[in-house]
Structure formats: structure tokens, C-alpha cells
C-alpha positions as CSV (number, residue, x, y, z in Angstrom):
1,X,-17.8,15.2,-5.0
2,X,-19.5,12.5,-7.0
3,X,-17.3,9.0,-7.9
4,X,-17.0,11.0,-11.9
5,X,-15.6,13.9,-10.3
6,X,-13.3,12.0,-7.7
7,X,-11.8,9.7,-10.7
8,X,-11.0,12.7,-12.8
9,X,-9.6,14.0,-9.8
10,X,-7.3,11.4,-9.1
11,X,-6.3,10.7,-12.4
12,X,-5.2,14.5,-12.7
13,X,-2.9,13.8,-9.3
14,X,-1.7,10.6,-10.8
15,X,-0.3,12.1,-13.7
16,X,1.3,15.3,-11.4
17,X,3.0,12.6,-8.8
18,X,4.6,10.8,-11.8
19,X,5.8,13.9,-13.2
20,X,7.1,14.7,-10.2
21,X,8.4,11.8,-8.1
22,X,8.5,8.7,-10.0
23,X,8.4,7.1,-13.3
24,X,6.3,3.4,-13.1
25,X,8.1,0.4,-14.4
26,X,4.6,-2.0,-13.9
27,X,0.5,-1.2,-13.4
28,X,1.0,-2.3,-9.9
29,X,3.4,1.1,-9.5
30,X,0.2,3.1,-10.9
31,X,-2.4,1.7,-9.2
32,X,0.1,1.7,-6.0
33,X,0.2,6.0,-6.3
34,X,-3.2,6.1,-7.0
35,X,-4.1,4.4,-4.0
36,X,-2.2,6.4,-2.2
37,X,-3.4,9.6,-3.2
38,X,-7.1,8.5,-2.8
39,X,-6.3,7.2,0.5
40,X,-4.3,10.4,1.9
41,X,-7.1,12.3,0.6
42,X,-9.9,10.4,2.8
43,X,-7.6,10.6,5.7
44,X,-8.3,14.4,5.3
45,X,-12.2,13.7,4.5
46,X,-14.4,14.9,2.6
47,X,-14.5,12.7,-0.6
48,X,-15.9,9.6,-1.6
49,X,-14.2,6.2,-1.7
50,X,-13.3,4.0,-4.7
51,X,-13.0,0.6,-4.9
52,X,-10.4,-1.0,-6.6
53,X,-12.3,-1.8,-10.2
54,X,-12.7,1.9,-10.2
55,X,-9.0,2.5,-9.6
56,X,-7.9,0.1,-12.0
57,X,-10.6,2.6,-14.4
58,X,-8.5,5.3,-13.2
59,X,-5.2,3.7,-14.5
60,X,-6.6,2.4,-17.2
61,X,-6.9,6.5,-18.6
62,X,-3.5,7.5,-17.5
63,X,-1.5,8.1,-20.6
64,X,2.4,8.2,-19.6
65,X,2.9,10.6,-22.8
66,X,1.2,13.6,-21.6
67,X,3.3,13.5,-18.2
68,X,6.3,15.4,-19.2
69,X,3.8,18.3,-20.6
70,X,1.3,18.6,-18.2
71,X,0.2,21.5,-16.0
72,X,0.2,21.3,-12.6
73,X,-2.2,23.9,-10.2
74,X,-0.8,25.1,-7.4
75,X,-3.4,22.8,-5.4
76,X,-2.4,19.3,-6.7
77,X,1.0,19.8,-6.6
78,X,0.6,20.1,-3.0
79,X,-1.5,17.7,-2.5
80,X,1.0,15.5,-4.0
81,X,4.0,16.5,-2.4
82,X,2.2,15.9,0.8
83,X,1.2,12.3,-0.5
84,X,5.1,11.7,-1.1
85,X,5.8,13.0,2.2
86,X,3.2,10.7,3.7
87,X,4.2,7.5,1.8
88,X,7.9,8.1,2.7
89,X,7.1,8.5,6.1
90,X,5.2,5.7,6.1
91,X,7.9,3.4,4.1
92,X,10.0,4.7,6.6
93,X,8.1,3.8,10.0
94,X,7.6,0.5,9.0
95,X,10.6,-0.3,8.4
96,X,12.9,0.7,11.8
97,X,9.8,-0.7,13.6
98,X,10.3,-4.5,11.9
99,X,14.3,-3.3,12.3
100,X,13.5,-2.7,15.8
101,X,11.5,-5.8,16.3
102,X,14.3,-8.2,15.0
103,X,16.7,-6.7,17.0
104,X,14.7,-6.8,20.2
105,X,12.8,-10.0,19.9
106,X,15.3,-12.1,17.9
107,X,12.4,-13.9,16.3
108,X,13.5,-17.7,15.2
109,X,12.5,-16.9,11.4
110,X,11.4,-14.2,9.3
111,X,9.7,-16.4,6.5
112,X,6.8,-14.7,7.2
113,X,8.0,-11.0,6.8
114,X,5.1,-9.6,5.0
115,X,2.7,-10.8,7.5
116,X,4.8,-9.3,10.4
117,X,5.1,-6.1,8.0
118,X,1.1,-6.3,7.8
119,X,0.8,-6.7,11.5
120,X,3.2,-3.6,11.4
121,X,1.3,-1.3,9.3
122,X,-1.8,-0.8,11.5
123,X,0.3,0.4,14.5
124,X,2.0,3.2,12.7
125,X,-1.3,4.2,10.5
126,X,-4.6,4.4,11.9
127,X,-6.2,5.1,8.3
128,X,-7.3,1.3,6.6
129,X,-4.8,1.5,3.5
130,X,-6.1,0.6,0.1
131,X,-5.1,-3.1,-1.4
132,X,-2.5,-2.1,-4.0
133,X,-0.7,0.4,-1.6
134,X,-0.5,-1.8,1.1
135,X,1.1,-4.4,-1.3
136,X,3.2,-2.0,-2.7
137,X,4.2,-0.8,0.9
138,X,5.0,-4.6,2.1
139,X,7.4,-5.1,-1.2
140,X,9.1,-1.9,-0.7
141,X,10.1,-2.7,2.7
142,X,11.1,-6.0,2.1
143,X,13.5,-5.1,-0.5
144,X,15.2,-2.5,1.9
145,X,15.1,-5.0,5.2
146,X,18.3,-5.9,6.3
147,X,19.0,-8.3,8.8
148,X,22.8,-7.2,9.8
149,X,21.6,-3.6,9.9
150,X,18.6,-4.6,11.6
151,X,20.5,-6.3,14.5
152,X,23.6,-3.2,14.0
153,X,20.9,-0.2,14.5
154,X,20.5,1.5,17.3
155,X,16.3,1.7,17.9
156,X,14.8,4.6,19.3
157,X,12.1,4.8,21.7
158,X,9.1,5.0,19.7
159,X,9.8,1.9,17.7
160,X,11.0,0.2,20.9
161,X,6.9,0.9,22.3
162,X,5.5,0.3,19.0
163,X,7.2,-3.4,18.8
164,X,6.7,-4.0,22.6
165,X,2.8,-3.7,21.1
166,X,3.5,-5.7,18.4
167,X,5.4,-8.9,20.4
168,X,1.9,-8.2,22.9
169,X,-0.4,-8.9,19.4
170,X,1.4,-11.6,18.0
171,X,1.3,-13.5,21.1
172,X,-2.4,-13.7,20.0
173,X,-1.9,-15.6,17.2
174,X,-4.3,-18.2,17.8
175,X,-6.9,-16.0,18.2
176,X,-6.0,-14.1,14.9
177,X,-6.4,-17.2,13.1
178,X,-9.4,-17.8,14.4
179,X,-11.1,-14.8,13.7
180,X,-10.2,-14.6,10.2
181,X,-11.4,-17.8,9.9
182,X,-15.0,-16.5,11.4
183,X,-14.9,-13.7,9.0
184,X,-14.1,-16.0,5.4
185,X,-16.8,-18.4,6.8
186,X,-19.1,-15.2,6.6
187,X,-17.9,-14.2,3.2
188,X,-16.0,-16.3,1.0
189,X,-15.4,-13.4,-1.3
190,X,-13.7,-11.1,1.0
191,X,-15.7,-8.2,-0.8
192,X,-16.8,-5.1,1.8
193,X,-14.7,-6.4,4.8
194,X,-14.8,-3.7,7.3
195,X,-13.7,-2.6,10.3
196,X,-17.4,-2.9,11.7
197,X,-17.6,-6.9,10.5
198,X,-14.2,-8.0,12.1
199,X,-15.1,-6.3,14.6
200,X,-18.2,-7.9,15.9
201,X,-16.9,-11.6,14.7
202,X,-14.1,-10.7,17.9
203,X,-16.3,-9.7,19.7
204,X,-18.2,-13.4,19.4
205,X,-15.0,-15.2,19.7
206,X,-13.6,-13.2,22.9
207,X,-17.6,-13.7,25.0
208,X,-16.2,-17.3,24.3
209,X,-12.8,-17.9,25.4
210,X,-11.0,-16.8,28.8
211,X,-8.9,-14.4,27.1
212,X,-8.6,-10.6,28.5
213,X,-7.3,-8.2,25.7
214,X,-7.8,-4.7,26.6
215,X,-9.5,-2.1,24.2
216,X,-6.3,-0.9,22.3
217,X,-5.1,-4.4,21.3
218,X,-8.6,-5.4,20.0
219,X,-8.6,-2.1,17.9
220,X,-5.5,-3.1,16.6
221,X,-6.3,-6.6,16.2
222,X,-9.7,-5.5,14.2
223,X,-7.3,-3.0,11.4
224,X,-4.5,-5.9,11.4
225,X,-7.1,-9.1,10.5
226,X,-8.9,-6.5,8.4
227,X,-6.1,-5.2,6.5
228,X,-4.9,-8.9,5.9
229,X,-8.4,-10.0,4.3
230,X,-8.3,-6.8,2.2
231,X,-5.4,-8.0,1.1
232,X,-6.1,-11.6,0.1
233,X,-9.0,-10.1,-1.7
234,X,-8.8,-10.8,-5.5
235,X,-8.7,-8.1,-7.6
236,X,-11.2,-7.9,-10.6
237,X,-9.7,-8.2,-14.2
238,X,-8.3,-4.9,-15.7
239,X,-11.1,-3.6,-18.7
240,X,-8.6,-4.2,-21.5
241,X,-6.5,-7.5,-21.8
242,X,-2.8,-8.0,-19.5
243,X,-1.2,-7.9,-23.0
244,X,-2.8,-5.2,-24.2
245,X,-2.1,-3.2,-20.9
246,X,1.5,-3.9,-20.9
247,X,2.1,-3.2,-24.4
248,X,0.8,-0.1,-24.1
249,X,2.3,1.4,-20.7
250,X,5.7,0.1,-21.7
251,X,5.8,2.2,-24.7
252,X,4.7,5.4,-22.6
253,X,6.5,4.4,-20.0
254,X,10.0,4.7,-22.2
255,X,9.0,8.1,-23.9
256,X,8.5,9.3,-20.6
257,X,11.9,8.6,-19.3
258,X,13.5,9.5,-22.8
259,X,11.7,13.2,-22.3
260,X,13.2,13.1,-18.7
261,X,16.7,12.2,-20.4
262,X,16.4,15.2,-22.5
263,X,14.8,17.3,-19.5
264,X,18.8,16.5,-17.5
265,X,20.8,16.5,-20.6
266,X,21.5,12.9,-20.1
267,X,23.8,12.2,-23.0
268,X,23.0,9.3,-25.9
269,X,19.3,9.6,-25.7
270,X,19.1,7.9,-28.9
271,X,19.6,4.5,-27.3
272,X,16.0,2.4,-25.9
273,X,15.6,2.8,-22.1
274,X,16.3,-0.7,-20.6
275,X,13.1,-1.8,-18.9
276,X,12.6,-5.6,-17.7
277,X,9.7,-7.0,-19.0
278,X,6.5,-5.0,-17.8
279,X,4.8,-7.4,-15.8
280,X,0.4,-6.9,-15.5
281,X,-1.8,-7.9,-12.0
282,X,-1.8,-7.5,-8.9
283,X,0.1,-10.6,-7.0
284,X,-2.1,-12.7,-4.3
């Protein structure tokens, strides 16, 4: 599948995952999904990645007012059912893990959630995730953390081993710092960090220092530091203006949800949907 084909492609499952499972209130919701469904789709192989210029291309075309009339085939309506499925689960892991962590560890502060939520990320998913769903992921989690339930809920044995792993990485804080560090000093622009690159930059810094970390923690290590410099990557401007953007997914956006009102028989469609302001860009 050529990068044509595979933006067409996503923009089609775009469209059928907000018909089905959620109506965007920003550009960071869209490019969020199609992340998602681009990455869940490389997890199963077999198509080409996109980087996130083309993805922002991808939003760019999606028109919120053909949603509520689309057709759906049979194959990507599965696919994105099992991309809900996936980014539930996800949600979900994440979450009772940093529960779990709090409430075993009793760390002094959580100012720093999302970096202990990024640290968290690559323990319960092997695949790299893409820039905007990773964000997104780190917000949605944050919003449902709760410090009294996290210290009220009984934790289960995997998230018990996965936090024991994650006390075991942060403990190698110094080293973390280090190596990203390394890697900026490389490239200042954070564009193409992979895997391969933070890799060998540990590899330096470990033949250097007295430190013993066995071959699981350096693979989570490399997908943590990498993940986190994908992350402070910025993200190229969107084709058409933020004002422009906003303008125009805002008006979709509410004749979407007035189509869904008449869709349930909500009652008093007449009245404007009540949408804060629609906010354009990814957030650093």
C-alpha cells in the first residue's frame, strides 16, 4: 500500500470511528484517533507508516458533515471497533498501573504525572505509539487519576509486577537523563528518533559507567527515552491557518452532534450545541 492509498485509507476509518464512538470537540481529538488507527494497523503489519505532517494532511480532509451519512464496509467497521477496543484497553492499563504505583510506592509528589504515565506506557505496549496518541493517552488518564481511589483500590497482580518494573526503571533516573541528553546533542530536532538511535547512545553510556541493567530494563529504557523525545518533538504547522481550522471543524463539529440529536430524539434540537472554544495545535 503506497502513502496515497494508506491516507485515503485512514481517512475513510477516521470518519467510521467518529460515526461510531466519538464526536471531536478539538484537532488534537482527530489527529489523536487517527493516530490510533494508523498505529493499531502497523501493530498488525503490513502498511506503511506516516508521519505526523501527513496525518495532520489526513485531518486536514476530514469533513465532520458527511459523518452522520456515511457508509461503513463490513472491514472498517471492524477494524475500528477493534481500535476502540485497543485504545480502551490501553486507557485502561495505564491507568490501574499508575493507581497501583501510588498506592504501593507512596511516591512524595506526583507533579510529574505525565512523565511517570510516559514511563508507564511502554510497559503495557510494546508497539512505539504515535505523538498525538500518546498525548492524547497521557491527558485522558490524568483527568480520570484519582488519588483517594488510587490509595482505596485493591491492585491486582499484574499491575503489582508491572509497577515493581517501573519503581526498578525509575531508580535509573540519572541515567535516563543522561541518555536523552546524548540523543538531543545528536539531533537537536528530534526528527526520526528511533528505537535503533537510543539504543546504541545506551549502549555508549552503559560501556562507561558501573551500572548492571539487565536486557529487559534496557529494552524498556530504549521505548520509554524514545517515546519521551517523540513526544517533545514539535509538530509542523497545519496546511491551512489555526483560525481557519477551528472555524471550520467547529461548525462540522455542531451539525454533527445536531444529526446525532435527531438520530436519539433528543428534544429541542433547535438550540446551538454548547461547545467551549475549539482550541487548534498540538500542546508541547
Amino acid at each position: 500500500m503506497t502513502n496515497i492509498a494508506t491516507e485515503r485509507s485512514l481517512l475513510e476509518s477516521l470518519t467510521a470511528y467518529v460515526k461510531h464512538f466519538e464526536t471531536p470537540n478539538t484537532r488534537e481529538d482527530l489527529l489523536a484517533i487517527a493516530s490510533s488507527i494508523l498505529t493499531f494497523q502497523q501493530k498488525q503489519g503490513g502498511i506503511p507508516s506516516l508521519d505526523t505532517e501527513q496525518i495532520q494532511q489526513v485531518v486536514n480532509q476530514f469533513n465532520a458533515e458527511s459523518v452522520v451519512n456515511s457508509i461503513v464496509d463490513s472491514t472498517t467497521e471492524t477494524l475500528v471497533q477493534e481500535v476502540n477496543q485497543w485504545r480502551l484497553s490501553l486507557e485502561n492499563q495505564v491507568l490501574n498501573t499508575l493507581n497501583a504505583y501510588v498506592k504501593q510506592f507512596k511516591p512524595d509528589g506526583l507533579s510529574n504525572l505525565s512523565d511517570t504515565i510516559l514511563s508507564i506506557i511502554p510497559l503495557v505496549e510494546n508497539f512505539l505509539l504515535g505523538k498525538p496518541q500518546a498525548e492524547s493517552l497521557v491527558q485522558q488518564v490524568i483527568s480520570k487519576f484519582d488519588l483517594q481511589t488510587a490509595l482505596a483500590q485493591v491492585i491486582g497482580t499484574e499491575p503489582l509486577a508491572i509497577t515493581e518494573k517501573l519503581a526498578k526503571l525509575l531508580q535509573f533516573g540519572n541515567i535516563e537523563d543522561l541518555l536523552k541528553k546524548n540523543v538531543l546533542e545528536l539531533d537537536h530536532t528530534l526528527e526520526g528518533i528511533t528505537e535503533s538511535l537510543v539504543n546504541n547512545e545506551l549502549e555508549k553510556i552503559i560501556g562507561n559507567k558501573t551500572v548492571i541493567i539487565d536486557i529487559e530494563f534496557k529494552d524498556f529504557m530504549v521505548k520509554q527515552v524514545t517515546l519521551k523525545l517523540n513526544i517533545m518533538q514539535s509538530s509542523p504547522p497545519p496546511s491551512k491557518s489555526d483560525e481557519e481550522i477551528a472555524k471550520q471543524l467547529q461548525s462540522e463539529i455542531e451539525i454533527l452532534k445536531k444529526e446525532r440529536q435527531k438520530q436519539i430524539g433528543t428534544p429541542d434540537i433547535s438550540k446551538p450545541a454548547t461547545l467551549g472554544p475549539l482550541q487548534v495545535g498540538i500542546k508541547q
